[in-house]
KETOR-767742 format. One line per 10 residues: number of its first residue (from 1); their letters; for each residue x, y, z of C-alpha. Coordinates in pm, whole numbers, always signed. Last residue first. Layout:
N
NUM> a> X Y Z ~ ... .
//
This chain:
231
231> xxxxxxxxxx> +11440 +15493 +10686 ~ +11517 +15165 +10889 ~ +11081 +15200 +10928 ~ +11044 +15142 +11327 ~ +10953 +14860 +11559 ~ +10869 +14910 +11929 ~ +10957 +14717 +12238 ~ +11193 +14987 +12382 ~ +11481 +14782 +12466 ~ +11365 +14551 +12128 .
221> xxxxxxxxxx> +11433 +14875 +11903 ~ +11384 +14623 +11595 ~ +11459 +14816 +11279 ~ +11166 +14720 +10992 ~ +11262 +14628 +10675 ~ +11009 +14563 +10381 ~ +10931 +14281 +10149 ~ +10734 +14219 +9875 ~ +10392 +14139 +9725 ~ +10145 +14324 +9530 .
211> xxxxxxxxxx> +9810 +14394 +9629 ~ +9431 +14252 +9713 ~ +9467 +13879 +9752 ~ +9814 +13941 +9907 ~ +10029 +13633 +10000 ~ +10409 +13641 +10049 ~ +10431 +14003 +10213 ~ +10794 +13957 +10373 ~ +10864 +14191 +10667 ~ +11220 +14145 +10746 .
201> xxxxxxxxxx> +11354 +14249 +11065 ~ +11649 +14451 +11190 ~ +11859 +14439 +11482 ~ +12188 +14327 +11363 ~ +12353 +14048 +11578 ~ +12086 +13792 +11502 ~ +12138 +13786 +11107 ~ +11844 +13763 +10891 ~ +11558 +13842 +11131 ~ +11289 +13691 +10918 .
191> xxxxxxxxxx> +10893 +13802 +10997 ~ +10623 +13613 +10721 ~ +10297 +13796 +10601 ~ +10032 +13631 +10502 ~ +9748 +13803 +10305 ~ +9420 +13757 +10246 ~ +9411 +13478 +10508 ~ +9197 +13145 +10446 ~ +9315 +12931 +10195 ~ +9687 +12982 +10362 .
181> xxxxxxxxxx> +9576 +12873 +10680 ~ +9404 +12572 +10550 ~ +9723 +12417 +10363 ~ +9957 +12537 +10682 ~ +9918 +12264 +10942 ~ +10233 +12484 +11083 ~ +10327 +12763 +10842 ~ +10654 +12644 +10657 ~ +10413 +12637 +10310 ~ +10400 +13008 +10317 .
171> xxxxxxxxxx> +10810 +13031 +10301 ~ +11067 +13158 +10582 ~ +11384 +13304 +10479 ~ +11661 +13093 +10534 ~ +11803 +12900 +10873 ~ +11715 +12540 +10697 ~ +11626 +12375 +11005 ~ +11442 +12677 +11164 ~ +11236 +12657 +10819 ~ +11189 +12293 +10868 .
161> xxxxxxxxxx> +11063 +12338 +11208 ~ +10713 +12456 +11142 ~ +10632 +12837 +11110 ~ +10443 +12965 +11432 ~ +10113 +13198 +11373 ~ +10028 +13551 +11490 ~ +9668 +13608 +11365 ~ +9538 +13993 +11253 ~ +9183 +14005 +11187 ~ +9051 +14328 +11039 .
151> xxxxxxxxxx> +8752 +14460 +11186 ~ +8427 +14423 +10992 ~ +8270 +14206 +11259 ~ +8070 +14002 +11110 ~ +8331 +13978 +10801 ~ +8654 +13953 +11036 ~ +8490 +13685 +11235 ~ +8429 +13450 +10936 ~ +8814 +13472 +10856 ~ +8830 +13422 +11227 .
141> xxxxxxxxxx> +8599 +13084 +11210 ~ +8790 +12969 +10877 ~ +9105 +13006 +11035 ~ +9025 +12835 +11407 ~ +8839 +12574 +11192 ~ +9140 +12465 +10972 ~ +9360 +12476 +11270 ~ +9149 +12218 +11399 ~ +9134 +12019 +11093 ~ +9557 +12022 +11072 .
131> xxxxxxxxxx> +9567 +11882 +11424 ~ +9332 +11616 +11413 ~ +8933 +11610 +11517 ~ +8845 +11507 +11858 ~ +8880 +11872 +12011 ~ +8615 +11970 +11739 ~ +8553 +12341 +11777 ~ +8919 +12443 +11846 ~ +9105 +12598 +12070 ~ +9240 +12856 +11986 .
121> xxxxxxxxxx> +9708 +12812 +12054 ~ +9773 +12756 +11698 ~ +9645 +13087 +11630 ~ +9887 +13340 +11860 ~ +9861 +13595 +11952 ~ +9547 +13686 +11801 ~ +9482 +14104 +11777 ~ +9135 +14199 +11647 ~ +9173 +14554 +11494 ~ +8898 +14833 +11362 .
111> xxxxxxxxxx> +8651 +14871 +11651 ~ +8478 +15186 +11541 ~ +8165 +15195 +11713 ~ +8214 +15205 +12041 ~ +8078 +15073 +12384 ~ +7855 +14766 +12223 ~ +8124 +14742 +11949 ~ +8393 +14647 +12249 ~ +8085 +14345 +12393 ~ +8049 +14228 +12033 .
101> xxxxxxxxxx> +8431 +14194 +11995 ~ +8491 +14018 +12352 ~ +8161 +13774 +12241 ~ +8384 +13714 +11891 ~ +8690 +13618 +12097 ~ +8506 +13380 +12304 ~ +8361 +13202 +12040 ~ +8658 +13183 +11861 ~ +8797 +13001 +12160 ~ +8985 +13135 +12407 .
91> xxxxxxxxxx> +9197 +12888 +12640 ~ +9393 +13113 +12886 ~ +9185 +13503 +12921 ~ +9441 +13762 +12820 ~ +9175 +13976 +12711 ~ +9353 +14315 +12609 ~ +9140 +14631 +12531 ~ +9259 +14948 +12347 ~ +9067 +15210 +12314 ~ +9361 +15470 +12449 .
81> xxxxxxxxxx> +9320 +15645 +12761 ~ +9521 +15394 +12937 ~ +9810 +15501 +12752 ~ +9708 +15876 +12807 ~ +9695 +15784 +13195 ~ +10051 +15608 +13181 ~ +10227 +15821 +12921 ~ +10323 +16130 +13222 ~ +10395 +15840 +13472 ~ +10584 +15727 +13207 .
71> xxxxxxxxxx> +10784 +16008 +13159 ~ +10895 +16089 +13493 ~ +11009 +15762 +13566 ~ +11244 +15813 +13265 ~ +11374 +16111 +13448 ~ +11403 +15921 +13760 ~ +11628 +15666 +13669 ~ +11431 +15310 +13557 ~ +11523 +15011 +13776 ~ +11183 +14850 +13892 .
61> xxxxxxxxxx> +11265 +14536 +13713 ~ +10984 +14521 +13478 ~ +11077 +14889 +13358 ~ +11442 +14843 +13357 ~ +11409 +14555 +13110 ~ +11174 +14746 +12919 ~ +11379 +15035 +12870 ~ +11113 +15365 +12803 ~ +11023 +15522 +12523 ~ +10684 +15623 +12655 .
51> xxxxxxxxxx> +10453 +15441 +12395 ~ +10721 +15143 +12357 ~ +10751 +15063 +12721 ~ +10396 +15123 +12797 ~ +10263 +14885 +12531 ~ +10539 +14661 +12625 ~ +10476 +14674 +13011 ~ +10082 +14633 +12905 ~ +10115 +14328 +12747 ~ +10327 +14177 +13006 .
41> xxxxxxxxxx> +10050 +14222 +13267 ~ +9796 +14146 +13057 ~ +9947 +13736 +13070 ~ +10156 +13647 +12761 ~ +10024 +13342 +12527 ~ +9693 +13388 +12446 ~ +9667 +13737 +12416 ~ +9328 +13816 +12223 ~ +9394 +14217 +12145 ~ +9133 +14419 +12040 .
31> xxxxxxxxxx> +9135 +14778 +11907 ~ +8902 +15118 +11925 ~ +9019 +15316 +11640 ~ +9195 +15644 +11713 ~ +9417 +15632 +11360 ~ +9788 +15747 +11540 ~ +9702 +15584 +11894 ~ +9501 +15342 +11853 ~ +9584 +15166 +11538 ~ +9950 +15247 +11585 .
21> xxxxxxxxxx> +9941 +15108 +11976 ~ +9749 +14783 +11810 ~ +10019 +14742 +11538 ~ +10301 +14808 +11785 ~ +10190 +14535 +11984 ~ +10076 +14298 +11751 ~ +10445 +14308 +11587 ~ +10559 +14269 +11960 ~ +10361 +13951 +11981 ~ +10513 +13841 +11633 .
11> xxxxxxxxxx> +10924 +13916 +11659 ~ +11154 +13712 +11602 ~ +11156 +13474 +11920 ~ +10972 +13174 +11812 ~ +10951 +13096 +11394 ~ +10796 +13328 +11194 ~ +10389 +13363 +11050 ~ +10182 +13699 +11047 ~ +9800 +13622 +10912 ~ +9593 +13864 +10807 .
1> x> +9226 +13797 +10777 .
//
């Protein structure tokens, strides 16, 4: 279980994006993406804007020149091509997700990535119980879904509004009704965009039960939806 906290805006859906795209289009493993928070629609515009390298804005608007037209009807088929499938059904539980899984391995073997954007918004077993036990049972339940399923489990979660308070890097504890979340992943990772005017991102690894933590920089291409190593 993987869990990717930051605050709204920096960059977690199109961290899942990119991460299903790589897992099914550079490794070939069949992927799953729970979107709980953008319709299919939207999913696949990203997808399609970062796997073509085309604007997004002009895209969704209908605006692309021809060449770039050109191109992603030439990416459209191979995108759809790729095992990728997006459930962007409102309300999922764990339950739900795990059915979606079983019904993927049915039709391939290899399913390698379960995509949750984002974990605060499961719903919960127990709807009576309070805020930080629900999110305790949405973490346990996909750390439990990660070993039936032996996919890995990657969670988008929100920080709390401390962090946005302070404007520094984000910690482990600013994850929202954070003490379970952090028992549960093998790693966290936390997304900081350190200055808003330059388009780069900050990958911090602050929780990794099988390797060493750190920090990375990614370059945000946000017109193409896509992140890239600064290197």
């Amino acid at each position: 279980l993987v869990v990717i906290g930051a605050r709204p805006g920096v960059g977690k859906s199109l961290m899942l994006t990119n991460l299903a795209l790589h897992f099914a289009h550079q490794h070939k493993h069949a992927v799953l993406l729970s979107s709980l928070e953008m319709p299919e629609l939207e999913v696949g515009q990203r997808m399609l804007s970062a796997y073509a390298r085309a604007n997004l804005t002009g895209l969704m608007e209908g605006s692309t020149d021809e060449a770039t037209w050109g191109r992603i009807a030439e990416k459209t088929a191979a995108l759809e091509a790729l095992p990728v499938t997006v459930d962007d059904t409102p309300s999922q539980s764990v339950t739900h997700i795990r059915r979606r899984a079983r019904d993927v391995q049915r039709r391939r073997d290899d399913l390698a990535l379960i995509a949750v954007d984002y974990l605060q918004l499961v719903q919960p077993r127990d709807t009576r119980a309070n805020r930080a036990e629900q999110l305790g049972q949405v973490s346990r339940d996909l750390k439990l879904l990660a070993r039936e399923t032996g996919a890995c489990v990657v969670a988008a979660a929100q920080v709390n509004r401390d962090n946005m308070r302070r404007n520094d890097r984000p910690r482990m504890s600013d994850l929202r009704e954070s003490g379970s979340i952090e028992a549960d992943a093998d790693q966290v990772i936390l997304l900081h965009q350190p200055d808003d005017d330059i388009p780069e991102l900050e990958v911090i690894v602050d929780k990794n039960r099988h390797g060493p933590k750190g920090s990375a920089a990614l370059q945000i291409f946000g017109h193409y939806a896509r992140l890239a190593s600064v290197a």
